[in-house]
N, CA and C atoms as an extended XYZ file, in Angstrom:
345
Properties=species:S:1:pos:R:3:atomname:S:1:resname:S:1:resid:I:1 pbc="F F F"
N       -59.346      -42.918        2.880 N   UNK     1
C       -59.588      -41.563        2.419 CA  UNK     1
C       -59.768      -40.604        3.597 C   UNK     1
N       -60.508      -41.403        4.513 N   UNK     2
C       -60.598      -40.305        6.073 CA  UNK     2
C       -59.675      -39.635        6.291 C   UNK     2
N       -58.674      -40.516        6.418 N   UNK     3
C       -56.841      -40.044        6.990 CA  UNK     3
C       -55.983      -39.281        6.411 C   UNK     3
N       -56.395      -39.327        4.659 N   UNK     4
C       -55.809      -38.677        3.821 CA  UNK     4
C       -56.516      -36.767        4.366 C   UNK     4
N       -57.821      -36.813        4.533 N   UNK     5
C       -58.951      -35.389        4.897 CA  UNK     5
C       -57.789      -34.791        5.935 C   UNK     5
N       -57.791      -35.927        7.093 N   UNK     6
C       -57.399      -35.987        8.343 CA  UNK     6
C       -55.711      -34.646        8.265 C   UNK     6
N       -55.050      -35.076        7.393 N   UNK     7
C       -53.954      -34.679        7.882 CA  UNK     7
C       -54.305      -33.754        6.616 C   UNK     7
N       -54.416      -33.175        5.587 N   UNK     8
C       -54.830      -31.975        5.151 CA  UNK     8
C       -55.430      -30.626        6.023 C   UNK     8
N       -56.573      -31.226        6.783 N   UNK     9
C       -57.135      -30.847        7.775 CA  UNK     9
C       -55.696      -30.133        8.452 C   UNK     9
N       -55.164      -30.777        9.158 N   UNK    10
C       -54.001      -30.698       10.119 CA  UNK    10
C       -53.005      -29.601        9.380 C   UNK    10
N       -53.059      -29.658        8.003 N   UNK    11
C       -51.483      -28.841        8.200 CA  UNK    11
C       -52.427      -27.573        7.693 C   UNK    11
N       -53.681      -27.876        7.137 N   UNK    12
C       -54.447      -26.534        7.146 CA  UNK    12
C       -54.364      -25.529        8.599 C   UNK    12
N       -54.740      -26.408        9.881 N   UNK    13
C       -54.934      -25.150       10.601 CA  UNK    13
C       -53.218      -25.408       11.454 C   UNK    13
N       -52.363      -25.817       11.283 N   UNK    14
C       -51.157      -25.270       11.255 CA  UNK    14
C       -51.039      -24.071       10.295 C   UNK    14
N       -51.039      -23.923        9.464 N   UNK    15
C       -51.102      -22.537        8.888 CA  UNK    15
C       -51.732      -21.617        9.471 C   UNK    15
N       -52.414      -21.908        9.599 N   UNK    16
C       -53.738      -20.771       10.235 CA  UNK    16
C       -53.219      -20.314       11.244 C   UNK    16
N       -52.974      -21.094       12.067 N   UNK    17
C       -52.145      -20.780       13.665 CA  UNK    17
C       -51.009      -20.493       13.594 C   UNK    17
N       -50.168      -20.219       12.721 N   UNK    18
C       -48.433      -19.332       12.834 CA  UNK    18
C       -48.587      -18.582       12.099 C   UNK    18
N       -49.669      -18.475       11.358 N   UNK    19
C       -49.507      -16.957       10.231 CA  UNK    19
C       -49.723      -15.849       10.923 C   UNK    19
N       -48.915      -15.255       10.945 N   UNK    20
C       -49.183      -13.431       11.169 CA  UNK    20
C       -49.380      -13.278       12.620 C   UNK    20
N       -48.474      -14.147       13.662 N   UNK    21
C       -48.566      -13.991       14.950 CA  UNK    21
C       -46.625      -14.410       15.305 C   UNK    21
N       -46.558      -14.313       16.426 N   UNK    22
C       -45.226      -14.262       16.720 CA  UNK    22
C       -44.917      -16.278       16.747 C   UNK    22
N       -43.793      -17.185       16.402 N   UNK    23
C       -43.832      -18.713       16.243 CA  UNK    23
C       -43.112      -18.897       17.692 C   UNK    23
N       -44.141      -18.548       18.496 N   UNK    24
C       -43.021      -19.447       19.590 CA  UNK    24
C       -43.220      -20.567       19.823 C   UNK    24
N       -42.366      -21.709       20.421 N   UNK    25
C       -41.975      -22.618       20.341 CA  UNK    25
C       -42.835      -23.614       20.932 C   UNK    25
N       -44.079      -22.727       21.939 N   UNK    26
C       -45.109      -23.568       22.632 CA  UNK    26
C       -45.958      -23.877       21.317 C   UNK    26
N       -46.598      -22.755       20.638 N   UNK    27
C       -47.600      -22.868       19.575 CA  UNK    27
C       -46.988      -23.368       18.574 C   UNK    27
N       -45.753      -23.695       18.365 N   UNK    28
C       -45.265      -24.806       17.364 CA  UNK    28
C       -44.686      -26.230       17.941 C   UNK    28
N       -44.768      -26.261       18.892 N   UNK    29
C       -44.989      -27.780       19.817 CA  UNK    29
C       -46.750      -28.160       19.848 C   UNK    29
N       -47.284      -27.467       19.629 N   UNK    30
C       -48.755      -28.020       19.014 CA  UNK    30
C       -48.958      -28.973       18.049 C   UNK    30
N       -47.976      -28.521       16.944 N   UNK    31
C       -47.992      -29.164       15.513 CA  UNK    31
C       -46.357      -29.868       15.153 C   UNK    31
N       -45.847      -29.465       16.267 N   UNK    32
C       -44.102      -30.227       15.696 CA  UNK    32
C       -43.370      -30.426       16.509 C   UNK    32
N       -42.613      -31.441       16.708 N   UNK    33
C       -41.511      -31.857       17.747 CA  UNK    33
C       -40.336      -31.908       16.929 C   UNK    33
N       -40.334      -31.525       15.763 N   UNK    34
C       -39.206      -31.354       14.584 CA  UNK    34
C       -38.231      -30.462       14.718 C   UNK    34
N       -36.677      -30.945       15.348 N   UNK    35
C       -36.303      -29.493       15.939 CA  UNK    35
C       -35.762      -29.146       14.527 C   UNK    35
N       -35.534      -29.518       13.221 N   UNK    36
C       -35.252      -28.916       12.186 CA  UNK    36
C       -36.110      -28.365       11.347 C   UNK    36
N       -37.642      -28.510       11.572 N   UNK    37
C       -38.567      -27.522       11.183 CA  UNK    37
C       -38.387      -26.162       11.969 C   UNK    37
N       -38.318      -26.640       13.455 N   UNK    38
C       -38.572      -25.454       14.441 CA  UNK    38
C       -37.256      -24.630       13.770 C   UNK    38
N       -36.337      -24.833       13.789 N   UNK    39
C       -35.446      -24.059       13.353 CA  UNK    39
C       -35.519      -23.151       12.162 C   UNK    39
N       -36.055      -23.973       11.420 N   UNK    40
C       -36.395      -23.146        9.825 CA  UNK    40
C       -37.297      -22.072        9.884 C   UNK    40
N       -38.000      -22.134       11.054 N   UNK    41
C       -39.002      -21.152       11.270 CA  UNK    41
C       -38.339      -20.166       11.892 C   UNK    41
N       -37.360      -20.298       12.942 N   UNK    42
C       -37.166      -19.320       13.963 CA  UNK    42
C       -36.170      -18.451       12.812 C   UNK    42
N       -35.426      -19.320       11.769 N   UNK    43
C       -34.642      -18.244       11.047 CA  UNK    43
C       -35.299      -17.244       10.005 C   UNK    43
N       -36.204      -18.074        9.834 N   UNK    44
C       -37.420      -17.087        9.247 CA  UNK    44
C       -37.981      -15.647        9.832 C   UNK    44
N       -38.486      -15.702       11.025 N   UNK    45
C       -39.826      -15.548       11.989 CA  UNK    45
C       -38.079      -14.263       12.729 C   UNK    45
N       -36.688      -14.572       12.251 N   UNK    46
C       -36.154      -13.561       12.833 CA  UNK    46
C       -35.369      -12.556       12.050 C   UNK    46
N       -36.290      -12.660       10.331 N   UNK    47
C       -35.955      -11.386        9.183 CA  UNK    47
C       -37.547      -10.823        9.036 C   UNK    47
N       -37.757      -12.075        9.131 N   UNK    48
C       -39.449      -11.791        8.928 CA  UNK    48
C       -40.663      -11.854        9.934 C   UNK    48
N       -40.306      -11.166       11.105 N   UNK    49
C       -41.540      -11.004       12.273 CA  UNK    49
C       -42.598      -11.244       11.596 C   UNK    49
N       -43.643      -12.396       12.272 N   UNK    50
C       -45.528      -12.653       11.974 CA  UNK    50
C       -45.757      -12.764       10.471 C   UNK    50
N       -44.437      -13.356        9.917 N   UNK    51
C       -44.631      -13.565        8.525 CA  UNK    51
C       -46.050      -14.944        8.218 C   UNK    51
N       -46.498      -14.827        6.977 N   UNK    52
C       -47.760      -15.445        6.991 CA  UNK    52
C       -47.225      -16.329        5.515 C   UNK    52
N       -47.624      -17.835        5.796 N   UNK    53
C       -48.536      -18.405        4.891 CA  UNK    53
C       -49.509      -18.891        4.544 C   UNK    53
N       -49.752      -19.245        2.803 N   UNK    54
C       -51.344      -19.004        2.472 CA  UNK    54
C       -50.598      -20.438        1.622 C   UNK    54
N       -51.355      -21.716        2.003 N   UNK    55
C       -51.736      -22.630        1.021 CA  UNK    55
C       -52.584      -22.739       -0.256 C   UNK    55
N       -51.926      -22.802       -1.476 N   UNK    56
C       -52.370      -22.679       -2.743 CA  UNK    56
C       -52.843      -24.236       -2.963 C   UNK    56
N       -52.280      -25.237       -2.597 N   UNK    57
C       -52.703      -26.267       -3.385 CA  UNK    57
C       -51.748      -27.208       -2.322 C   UNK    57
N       -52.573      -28.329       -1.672 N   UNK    58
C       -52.386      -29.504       -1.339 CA  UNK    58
C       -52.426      -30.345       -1.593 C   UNK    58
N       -51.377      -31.678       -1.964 N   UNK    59
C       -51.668      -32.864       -1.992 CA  UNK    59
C       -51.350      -33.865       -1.015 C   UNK    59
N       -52.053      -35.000       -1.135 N   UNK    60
C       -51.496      -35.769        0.231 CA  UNK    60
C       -51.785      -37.550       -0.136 C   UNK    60
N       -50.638      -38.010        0.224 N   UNK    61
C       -50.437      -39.076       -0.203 CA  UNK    61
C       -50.286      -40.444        1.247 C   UNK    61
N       -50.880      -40.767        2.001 N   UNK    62
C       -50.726      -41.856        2.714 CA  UNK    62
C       -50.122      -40.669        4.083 C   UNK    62
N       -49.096      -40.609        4.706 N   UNK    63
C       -48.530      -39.727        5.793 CA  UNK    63
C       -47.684      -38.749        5.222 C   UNK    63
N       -47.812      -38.473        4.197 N   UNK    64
C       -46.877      -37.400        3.323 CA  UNK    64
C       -47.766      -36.723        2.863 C   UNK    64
N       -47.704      -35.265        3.220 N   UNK    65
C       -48.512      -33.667        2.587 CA  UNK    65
C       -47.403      -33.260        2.080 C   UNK    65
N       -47.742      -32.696        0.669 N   UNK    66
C       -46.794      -31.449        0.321 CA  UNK    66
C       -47.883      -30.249       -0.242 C   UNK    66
N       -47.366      -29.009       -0.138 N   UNK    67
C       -47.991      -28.116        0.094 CA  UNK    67
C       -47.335      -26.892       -0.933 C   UNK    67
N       -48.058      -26.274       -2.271 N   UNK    68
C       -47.580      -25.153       -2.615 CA  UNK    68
C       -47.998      -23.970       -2.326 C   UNK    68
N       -47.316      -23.010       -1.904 N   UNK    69
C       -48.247      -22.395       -1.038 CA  UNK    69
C       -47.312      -21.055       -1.114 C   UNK    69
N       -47.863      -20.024       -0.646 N   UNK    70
C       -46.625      -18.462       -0.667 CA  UNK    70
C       -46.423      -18.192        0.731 C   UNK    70
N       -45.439      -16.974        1.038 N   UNK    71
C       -45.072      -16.647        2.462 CA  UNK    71
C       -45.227      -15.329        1.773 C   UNK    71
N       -45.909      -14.295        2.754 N   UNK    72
C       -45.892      -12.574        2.931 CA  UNK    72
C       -45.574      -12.475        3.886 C   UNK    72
N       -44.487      -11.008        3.762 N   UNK    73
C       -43.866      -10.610        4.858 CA  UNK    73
C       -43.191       -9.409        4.612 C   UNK    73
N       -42.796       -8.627        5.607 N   UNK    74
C       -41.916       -7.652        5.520 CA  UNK    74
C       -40.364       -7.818        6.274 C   UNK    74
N       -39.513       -7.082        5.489 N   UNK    75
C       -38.300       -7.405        6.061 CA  UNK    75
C       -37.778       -6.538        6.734 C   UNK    75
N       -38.043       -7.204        8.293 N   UNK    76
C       -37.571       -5.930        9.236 CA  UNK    76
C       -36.436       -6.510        9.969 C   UNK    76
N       -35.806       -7.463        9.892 N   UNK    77
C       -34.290       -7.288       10.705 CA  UNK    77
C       -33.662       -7.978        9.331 C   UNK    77
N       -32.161       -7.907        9.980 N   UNK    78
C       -30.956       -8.244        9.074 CA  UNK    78
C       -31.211      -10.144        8.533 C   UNK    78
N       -31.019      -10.355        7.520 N   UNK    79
C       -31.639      -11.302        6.576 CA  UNK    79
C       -29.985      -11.889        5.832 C   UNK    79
N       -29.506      -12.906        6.143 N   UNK    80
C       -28.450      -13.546        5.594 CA  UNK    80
C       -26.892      -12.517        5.170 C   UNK    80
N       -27.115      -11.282        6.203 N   UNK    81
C       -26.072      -10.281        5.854 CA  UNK    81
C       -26.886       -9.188        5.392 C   UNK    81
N       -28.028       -9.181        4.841 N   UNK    82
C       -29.436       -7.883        4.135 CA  UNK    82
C       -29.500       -7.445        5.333 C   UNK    82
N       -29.401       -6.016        5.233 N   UNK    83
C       -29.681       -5.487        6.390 CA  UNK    83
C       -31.364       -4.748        5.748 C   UNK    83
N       -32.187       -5.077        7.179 N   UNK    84
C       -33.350       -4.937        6.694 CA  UNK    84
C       -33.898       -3.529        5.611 C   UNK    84
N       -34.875       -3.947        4.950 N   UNK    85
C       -35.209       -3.142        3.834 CA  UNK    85
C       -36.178       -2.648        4.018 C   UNK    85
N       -37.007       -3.216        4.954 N   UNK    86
C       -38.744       -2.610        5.340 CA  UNK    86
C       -39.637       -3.177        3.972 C   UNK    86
N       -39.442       -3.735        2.926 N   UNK    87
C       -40.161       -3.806        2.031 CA  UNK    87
C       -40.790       -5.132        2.489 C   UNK    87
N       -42.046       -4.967        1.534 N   UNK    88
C       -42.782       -6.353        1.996 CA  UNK    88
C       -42.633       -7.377        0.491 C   UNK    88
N       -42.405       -8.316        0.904 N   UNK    89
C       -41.921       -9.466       -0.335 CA  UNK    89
C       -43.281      -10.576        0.044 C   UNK    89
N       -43.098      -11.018       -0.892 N   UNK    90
C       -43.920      -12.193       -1.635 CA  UNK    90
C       -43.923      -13.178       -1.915 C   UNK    90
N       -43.487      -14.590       -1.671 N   UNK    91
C       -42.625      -15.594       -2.917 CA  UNK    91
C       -42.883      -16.739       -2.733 C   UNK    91
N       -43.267      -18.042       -3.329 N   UNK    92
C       -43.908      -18.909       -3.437 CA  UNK    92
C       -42.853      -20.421       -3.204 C   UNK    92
N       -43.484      -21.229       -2.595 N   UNK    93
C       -42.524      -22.249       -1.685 CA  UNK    93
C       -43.224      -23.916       -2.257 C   UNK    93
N       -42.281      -24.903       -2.069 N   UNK    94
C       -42.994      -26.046       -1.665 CA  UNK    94
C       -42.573      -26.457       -0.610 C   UNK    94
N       -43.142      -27.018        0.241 N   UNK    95
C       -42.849      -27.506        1.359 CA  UNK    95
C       -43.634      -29.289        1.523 C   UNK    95
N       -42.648      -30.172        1.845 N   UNK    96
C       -42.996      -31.385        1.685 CA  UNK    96
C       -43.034      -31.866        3.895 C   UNK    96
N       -44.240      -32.440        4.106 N   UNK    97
C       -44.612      -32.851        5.511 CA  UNK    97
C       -44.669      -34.282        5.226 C   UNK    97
N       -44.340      -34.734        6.727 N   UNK    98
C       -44.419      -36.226        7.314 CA  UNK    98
C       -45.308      -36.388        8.396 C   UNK    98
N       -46.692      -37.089        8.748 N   UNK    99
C       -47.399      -36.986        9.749 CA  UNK    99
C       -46.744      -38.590       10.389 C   UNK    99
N       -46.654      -38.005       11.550 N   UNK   100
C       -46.192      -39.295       12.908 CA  UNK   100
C       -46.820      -38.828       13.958 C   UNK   100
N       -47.897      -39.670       14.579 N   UNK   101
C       -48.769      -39.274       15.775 CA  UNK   101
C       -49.083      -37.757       15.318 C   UNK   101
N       -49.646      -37.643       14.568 N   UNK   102
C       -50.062      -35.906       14.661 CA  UNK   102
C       -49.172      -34.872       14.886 C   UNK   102
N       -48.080      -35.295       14.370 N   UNK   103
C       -47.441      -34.225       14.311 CA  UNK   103
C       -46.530      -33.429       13.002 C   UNK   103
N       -46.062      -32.499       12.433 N   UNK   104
C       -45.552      -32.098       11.422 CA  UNK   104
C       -44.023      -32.792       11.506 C   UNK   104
N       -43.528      -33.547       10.293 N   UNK   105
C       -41.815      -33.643       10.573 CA  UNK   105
C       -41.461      -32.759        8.810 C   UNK   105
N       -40.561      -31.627        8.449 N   UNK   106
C       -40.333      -31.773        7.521 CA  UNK   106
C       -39.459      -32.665        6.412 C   UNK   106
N       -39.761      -32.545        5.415 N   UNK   107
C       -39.095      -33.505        4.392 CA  UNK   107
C       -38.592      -33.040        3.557 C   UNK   107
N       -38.847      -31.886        3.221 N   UNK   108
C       -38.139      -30.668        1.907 CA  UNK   108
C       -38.893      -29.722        1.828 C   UNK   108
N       -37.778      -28.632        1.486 N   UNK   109
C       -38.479      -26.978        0.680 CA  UNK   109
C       -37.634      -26.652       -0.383 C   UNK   109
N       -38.655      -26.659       -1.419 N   UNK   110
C       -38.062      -25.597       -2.084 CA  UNK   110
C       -38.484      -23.976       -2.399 C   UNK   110
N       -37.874      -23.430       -1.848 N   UNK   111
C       -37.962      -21.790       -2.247 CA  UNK   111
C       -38.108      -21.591       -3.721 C   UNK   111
N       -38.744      -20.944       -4.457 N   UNK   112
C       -39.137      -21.179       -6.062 CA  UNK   112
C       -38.782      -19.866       -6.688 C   UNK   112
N       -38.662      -18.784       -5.776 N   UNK   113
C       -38.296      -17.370       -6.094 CA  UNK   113
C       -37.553      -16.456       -4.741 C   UNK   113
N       -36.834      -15.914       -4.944 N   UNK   114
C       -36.475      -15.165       -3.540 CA  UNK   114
C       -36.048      -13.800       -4.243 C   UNK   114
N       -36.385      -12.606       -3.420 N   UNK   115
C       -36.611      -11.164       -3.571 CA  UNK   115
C       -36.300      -10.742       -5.375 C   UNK   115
């Protein structure tokens, strides 16, 4: 049960630490050596500058967290061809984690709503 706390703990203050600050690649080498997380972020983190998430509900199963949780943000550069809108959006995610030595690997997202 410790270990199960343990890595809840962990992707808690991973959140804490990329929300609403710029994701560079040092402060996400804290929590990930995943270059296909890192990526998912940087395509993020480059429609959505210091975009933030807020964990709604964790579960965690042995080295597997999944996490429902929302992203806020505003859309200030060009977004899959969207050329930015300035509006601030809202929208609620799952995101499935793998802990190996303390670190984040992802395993799936699903996006549940988009604009």
């Amino acid at each position: 049960m410790e270990q199960i706390q343990q890595n809840k703990e962990l992707v808690i203050r991973y959140f804490n630490a990329i929300s609403g600050v710029d994701k560079t690649r040092e402060l996400l080498e804290q929590y990930t050596t995943d270059e296909e997380l890192m990526a998912h972020i940087a395509f993020f983190e480059g429609s959505f500058p210091k975009y933030e998430m807020f964990a709604d509900e964790i579960t965690c199963e042995g080295n597997r967290v999944v996490v429902r949780a929302r992203i806020k943000a505003t859309h200030e550069r060009e977004f899959s061809g969207i050329l930015p809108t300035h509006h601030k959006i809202e929208f609620p995610f799952v995101i499935s984690y793998e802990l190996e030595k303390g670190k984040l690997f992802i395993t799936g997202l699903l996006l549940i709503k988009w604009f």
